[in-house]
C-alpha positions in Angstrom: 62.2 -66.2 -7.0 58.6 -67.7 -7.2 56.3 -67.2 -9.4 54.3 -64.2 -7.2 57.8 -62.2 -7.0 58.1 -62.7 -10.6 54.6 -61.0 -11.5 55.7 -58.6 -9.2 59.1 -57.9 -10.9 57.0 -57.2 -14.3 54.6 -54.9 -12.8 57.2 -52.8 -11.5 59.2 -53.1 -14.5 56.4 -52.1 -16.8 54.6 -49.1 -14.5 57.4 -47.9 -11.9 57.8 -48.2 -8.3 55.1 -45.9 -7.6 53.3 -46.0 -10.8 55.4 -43.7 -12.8 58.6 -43.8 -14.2 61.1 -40.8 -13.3 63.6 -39.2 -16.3 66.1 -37.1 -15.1 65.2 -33.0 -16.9 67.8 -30.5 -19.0 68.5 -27.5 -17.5 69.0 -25.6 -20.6 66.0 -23.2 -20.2 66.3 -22.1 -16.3 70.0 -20.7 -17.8 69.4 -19.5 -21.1 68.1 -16.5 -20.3 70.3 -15.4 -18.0 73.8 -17.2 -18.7 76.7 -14.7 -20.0 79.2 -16.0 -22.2 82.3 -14.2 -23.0 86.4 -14.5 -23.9 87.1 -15.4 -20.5 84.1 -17.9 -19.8 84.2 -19.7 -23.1 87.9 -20.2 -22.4 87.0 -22.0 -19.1 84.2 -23.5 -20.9 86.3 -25.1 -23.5 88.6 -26.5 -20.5 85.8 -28.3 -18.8 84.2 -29.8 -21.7 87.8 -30.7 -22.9 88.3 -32.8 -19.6 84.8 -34.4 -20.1 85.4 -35.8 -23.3 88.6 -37.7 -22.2 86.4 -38.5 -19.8 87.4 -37.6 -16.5 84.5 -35.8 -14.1 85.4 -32.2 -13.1 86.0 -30.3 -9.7 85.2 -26.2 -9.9 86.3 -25.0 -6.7 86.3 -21.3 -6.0 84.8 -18.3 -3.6 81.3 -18.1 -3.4 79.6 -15.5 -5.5 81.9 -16.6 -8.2 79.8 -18.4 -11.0 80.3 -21.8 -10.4 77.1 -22.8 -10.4 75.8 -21.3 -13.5 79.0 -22.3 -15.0 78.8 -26.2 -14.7 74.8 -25.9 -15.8 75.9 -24.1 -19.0 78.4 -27.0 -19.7 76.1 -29.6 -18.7 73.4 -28.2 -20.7 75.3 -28.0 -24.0 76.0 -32.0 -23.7 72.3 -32.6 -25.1 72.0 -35.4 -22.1 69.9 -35.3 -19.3 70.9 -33.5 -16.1 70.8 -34.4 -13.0 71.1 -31.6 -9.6 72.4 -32.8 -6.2 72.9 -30.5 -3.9 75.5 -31.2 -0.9 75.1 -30.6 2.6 76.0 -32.5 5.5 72.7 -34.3 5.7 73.7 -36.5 2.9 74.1 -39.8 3.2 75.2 -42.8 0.7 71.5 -43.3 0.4 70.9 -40.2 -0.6 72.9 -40.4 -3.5 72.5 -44.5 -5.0 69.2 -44.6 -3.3 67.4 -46.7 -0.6 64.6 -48.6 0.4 61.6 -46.3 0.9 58.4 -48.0 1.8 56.3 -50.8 0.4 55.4 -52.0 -3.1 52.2 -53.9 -3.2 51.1 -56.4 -6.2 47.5 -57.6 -6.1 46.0 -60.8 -8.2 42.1 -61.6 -8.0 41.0 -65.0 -9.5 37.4 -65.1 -10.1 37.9 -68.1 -12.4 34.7 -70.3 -10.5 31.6 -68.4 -10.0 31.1 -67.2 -7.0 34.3 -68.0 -5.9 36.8 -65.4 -5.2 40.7 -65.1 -4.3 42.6 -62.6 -3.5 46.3 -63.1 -3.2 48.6 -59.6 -2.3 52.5 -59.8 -2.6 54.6 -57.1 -0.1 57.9 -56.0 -0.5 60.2 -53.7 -0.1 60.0 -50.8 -2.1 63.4 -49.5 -3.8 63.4 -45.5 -4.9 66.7 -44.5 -6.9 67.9 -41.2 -6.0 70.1 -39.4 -8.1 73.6 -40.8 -8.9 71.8 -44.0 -9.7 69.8 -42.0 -11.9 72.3 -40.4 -14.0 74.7 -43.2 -14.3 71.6 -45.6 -15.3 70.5 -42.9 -17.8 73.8 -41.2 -19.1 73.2 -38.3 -17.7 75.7 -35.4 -16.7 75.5 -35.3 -12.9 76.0 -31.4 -11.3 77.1 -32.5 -7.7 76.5 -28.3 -6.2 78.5 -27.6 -3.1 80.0 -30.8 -3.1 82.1 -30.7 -0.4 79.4 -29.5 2.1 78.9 -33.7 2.3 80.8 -35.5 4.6 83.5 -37.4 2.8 82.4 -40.6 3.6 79.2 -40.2 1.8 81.2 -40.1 -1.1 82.4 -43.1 -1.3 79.4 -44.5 -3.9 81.4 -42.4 -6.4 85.2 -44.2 -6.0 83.8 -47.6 -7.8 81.6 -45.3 -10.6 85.0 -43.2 -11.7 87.8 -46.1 -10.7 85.5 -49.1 -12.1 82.5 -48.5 -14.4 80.3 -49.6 -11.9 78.1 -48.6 -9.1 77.5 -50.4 -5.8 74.2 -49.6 -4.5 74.6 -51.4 -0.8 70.7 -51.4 -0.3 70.2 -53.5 -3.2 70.1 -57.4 -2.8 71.3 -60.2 -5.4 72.0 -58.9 -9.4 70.3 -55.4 -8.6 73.2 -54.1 -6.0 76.0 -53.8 -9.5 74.8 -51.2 -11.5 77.2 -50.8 -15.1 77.7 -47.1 -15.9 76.2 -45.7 -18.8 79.0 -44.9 -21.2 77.6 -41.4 -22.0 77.4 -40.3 -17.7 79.6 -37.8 -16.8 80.3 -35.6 -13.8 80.8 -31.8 -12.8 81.3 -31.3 -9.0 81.2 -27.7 -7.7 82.7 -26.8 -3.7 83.9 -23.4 -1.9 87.4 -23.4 -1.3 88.2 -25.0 1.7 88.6 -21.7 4.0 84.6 -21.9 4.1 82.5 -22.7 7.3 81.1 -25.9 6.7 83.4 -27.1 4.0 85.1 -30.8 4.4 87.9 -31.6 2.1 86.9 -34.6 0.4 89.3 -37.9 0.7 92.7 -38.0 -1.4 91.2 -41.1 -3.1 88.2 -39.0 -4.5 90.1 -36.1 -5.5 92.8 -38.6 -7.2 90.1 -39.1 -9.6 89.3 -35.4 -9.9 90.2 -32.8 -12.7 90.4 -29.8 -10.5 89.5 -26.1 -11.7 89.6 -23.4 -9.6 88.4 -20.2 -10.5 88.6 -16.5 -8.9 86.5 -14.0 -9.5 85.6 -13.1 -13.1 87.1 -9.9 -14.7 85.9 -6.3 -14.9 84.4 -7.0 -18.4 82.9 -10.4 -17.5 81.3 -9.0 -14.2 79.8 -5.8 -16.1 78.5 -8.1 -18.4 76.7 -10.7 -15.7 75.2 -8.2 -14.0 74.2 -6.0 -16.9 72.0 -9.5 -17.7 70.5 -9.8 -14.7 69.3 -6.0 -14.1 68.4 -4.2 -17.1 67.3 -1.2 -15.7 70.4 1.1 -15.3 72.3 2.7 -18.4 76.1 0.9 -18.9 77.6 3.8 -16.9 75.6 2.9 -14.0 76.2 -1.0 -14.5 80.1 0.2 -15.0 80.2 2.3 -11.4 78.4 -0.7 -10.0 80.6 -3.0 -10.7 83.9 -1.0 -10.0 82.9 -0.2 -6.4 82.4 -3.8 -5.9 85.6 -4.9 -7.0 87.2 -1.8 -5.2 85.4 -3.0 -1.8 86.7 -6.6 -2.7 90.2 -5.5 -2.5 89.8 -3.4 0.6 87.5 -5.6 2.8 88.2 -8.6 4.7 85.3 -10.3 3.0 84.5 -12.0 0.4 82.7 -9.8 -2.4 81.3 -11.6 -4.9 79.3 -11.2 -8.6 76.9 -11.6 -6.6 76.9 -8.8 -4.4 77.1 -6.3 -7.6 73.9 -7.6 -9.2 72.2 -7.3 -5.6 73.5 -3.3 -5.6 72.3 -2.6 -9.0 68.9 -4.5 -8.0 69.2 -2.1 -4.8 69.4 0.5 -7.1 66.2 0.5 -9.3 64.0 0.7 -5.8 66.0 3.0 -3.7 67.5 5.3 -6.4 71.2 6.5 -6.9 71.2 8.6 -3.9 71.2 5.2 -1.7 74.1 3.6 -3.2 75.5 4.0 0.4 73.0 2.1 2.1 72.6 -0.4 -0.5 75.5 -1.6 -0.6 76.1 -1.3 3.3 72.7 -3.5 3.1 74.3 -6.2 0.6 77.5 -6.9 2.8 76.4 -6.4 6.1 75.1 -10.0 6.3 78.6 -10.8 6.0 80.0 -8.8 8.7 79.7 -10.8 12.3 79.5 -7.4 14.7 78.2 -4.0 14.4 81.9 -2.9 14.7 82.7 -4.9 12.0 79.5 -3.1 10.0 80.8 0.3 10.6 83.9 -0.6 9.1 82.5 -1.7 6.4 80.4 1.4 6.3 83.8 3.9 6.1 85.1 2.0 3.8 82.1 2.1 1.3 81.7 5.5 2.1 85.5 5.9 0.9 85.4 4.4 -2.1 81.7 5.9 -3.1 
């Protein structure tokens, strides 16, 4: 490395790639105000943090609707580290995650040391933007991989060396830059639909080898009344209560799959349309499920049944 490459080095060092430097953010105030916590989530809670302390990164997998999400941002939050949000789909690469080359980095040196006399000397390069596994395993951050298995597999494979190893291999990177240590405080919460999902690969044996697994079904009568009593506090209990029952009613009667979710967007159907469209409300919520108007009909008698 000459002397030009070296300057260059420092000024990236001391201003970032682009100027600025970027620090992974907590999540702890997007969830505060809405997370639930109770018996039956703490219980969970206690698992998963459990696991991370040994450490070993963790794998919720469940049905959508389900609180899987908001579940690994409540644990993650409560570590006091940085977080750091991926969100899977089948877009993502292995750049993607360790990062890639992304443009040009440009140091400029003017020497007007004789009078009148002035040089101008400009250094190109590459430009190298981490994205965010490199991120959080640089930083000790706790890494929230959502709908983790909406990558393709071999995407994934940045992660074997960082869980097997202590290390990450960043392929883009040339010379001592490519091995990146782990941070001894980075940990890992993965989040996937189970594998009877549209658009859901079943990541390699290899991966899940390294995997604490946790699979969740939906949350209880009390757990749901409470969730959606948080997120719509407009009705009475008794109307949160009803709510709640029907969905779980219509989960055990319908070929679909009903989630919390679905009972918060009735009870948030509720405060515009009023009580006296509970029928169409929730006919509303689950139709986007159904895949024919046969198949919405059916799911009409069946509300209308239970209601």
């Amino acid at each position: 490395m000459d002397k030009e490459e070296r300057q260059l080095d420092r000024f990236v060092r001391e201003h970032g790639e682009d100027g600025a430097t970027f620090a992974p953010t907590s999540v702890e105030e997007a969830i505060g105000g809405s997370f639930v916590e109770t018996d039956e989530i703490e219980s969970l809670q206690e698992r998963m943090r459990g696991w991370l302390d040994v450490p070993r990164p963790v794998h919720i997998v469940g049905p959508t609707g389900s609180g899987k999400t908001a579940l690994a941002l409540s644990v993650a939050a409560a570590r006091d580290q940085p977080v750091v949000w991926i969100n899977g789909d089948e877009l993502i690469d292995t750049g993607s995650l360790v990062g890639e080359r992304s443009g040009k980095a440009q140091y400029k040196e003017r020497d007007n040391f004789v009078r009148g006399v002035m040089k101008k000397k400009s250094i190109v390069r590459d430009r190298w933007v981490d994205n965010p596994l490199s991120v959080a395993v640089q930083n000790g951050a706790t890494l929230v991989y959502n709908e983790f298995s909406r990558t393709k597999p071999a995407a994934n494979n940045a992660l074997l060396s960082v869980f097997e190893e202590g290390v990450l291999d960043r392929p883009g990177q040339r010379g001592q830059d490519r091995i990146v240590e782990v941070h001894p405080e980075f940990r890992a919460i993965f989040t996937s639909n189970s594998t009877e999902y549209a658009g859901v690969h079943r990541p390699q044996d290899a991966l899940l080898d390294r995997l604490v697994g946790i699979h969740l079904d939906y949350y209880n009568r009390e757990t749901e009344i409470a969730i959606v009593s948080s997120r719509v506090d407009e009705h009475d209990d008794e109307t949160i209560e009803q709510v709640v029952e029907i969905v779980r009613e219509l989960r055990d009667r319908l070929d679909l799959h009903v989630g919390t979710r679905a009972a918060v967007m009735v009870a948030e159907g509720l405060t515009v349309f009023g009580d006296d469209a509970l029928v169409e409300v929730c006919v509303d919520v689950l139709g986007s499920k159904a895949e024919s108007r046969e198949e919405i009909e059916e799911v009409r008698e069946e509300i209308e049944d239970v209601v």
